[in-house]
LOLUM-955144 format. One line per field, with one value per residue: residue number from 1; residue in one letter; chain; x, y, z of N, C-alpha, C, O in turn. Coordinates in pm, 1 decimal. Atoms other than C-alpha are relative to their C-alpha. Layout:
N
pos: c(NUM/...) .
code: c(a/...) .
unit: c(A/...) .
n_x: c(X/...) .
n_y: c(Y/...) .
n_z: c(Z/...) .
ca_x: c(X/...) .
ca_y: c(Y/...) .
ca_z: c(Z/...) .
c_x: c(X/...) .
c_y: c(Y/...) .
c_z: c(Z/...) .
o_x: c(X/...) .
o_y: c(Y/...) .
o_z: c(Z/...) .
REM end
This chain:
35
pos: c(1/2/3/4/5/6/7/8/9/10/11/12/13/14/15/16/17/18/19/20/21/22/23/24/25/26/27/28/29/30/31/32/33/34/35) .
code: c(x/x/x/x/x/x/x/x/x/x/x/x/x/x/x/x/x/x/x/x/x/x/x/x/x/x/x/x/x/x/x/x/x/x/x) .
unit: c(A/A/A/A/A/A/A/A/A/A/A/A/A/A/A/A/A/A/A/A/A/A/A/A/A/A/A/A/A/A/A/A/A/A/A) .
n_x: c(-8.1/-22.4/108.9/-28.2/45.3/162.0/60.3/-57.9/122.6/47.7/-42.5/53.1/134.5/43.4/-1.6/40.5/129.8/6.0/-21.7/162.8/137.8/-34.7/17.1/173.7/43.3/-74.4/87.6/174.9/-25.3/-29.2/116.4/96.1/-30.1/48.2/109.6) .
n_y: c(-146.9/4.8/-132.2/-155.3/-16.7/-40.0/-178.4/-105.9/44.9/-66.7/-96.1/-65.7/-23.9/-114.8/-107.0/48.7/-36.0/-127.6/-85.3/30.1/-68.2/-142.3/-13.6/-3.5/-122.1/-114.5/-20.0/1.7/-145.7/-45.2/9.7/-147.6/-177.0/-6.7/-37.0) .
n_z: c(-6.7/-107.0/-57.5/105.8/106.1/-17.5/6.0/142.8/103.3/-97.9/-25.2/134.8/14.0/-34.7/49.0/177.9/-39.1/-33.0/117.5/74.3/-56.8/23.3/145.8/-11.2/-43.5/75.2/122.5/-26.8/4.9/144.3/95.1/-47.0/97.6/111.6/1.5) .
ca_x: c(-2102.3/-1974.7/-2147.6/-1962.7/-2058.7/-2442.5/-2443.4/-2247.5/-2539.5/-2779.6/-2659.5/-2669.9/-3020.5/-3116.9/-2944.3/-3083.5/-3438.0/-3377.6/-3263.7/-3582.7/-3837.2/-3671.7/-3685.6/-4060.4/-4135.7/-3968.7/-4164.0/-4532.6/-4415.7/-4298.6/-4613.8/-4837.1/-4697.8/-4753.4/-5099.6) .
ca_y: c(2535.6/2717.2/2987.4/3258.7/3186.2/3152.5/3505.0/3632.2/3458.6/3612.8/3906.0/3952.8/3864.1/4120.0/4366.8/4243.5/4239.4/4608.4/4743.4/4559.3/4691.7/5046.0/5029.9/4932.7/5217.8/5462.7/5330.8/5304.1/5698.8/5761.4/5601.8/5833.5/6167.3/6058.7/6020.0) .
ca_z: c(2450.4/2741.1/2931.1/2738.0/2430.7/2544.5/2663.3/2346.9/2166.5/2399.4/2384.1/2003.7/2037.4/2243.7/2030.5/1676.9/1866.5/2035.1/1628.9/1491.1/1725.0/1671.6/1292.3/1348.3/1536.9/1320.1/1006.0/1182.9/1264.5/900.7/746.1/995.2/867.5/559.7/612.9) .
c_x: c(31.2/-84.8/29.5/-70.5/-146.8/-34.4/30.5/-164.4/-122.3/-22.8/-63.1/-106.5/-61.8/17.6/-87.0/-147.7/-14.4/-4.9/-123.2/-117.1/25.9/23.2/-194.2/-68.2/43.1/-69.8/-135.3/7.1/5.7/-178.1/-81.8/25.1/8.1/-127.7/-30.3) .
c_y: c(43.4/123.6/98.0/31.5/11.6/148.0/91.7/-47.1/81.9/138.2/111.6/14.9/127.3/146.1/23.7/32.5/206.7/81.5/-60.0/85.7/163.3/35.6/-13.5/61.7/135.5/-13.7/23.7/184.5/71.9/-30.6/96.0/102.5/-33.6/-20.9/111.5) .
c_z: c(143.5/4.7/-73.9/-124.3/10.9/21.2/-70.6/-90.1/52.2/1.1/-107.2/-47.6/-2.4/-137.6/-175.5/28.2/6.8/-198.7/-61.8/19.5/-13.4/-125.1/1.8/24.5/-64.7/-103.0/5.3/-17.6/-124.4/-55.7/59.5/-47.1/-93.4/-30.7/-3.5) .
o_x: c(-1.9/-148.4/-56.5/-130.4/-203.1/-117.4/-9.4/-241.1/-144.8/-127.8/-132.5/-138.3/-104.5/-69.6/-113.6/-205.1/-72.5/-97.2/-193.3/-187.9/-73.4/71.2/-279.7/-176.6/10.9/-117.1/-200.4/-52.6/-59.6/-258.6/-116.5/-59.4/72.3/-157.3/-149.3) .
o_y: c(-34.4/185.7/168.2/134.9/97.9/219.6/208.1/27.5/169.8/190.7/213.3/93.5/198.8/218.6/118.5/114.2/281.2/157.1/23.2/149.6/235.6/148.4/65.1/62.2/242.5/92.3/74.1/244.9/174.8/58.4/192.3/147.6/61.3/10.1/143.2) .
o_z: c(232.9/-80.5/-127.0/-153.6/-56.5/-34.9/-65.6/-151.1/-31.0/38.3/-106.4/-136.9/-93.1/-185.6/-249.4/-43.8/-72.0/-229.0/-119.5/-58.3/-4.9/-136.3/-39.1/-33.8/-13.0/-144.0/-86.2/-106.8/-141.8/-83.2/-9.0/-124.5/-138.5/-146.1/-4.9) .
REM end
């Protein structure tokens, strides 16, 4: 593998992490107002 591809890989992490943890926080929010 060359460096490029590590930080494309890398990269997509980040962003797959960032849209996870911001779906997670949007539903803890949702389930509260529905309390």
């Amino acid at each position: 593998m060359n460096v490029f591809v590590l930080s494309e890989i890398s990269a997509t992490k980040e962003t797959v992490l960032g849209v996870f943890s911001t779906s997670e926080n949007a539903r803890r929010a949702f389930t509260k107002k529905r309390k």
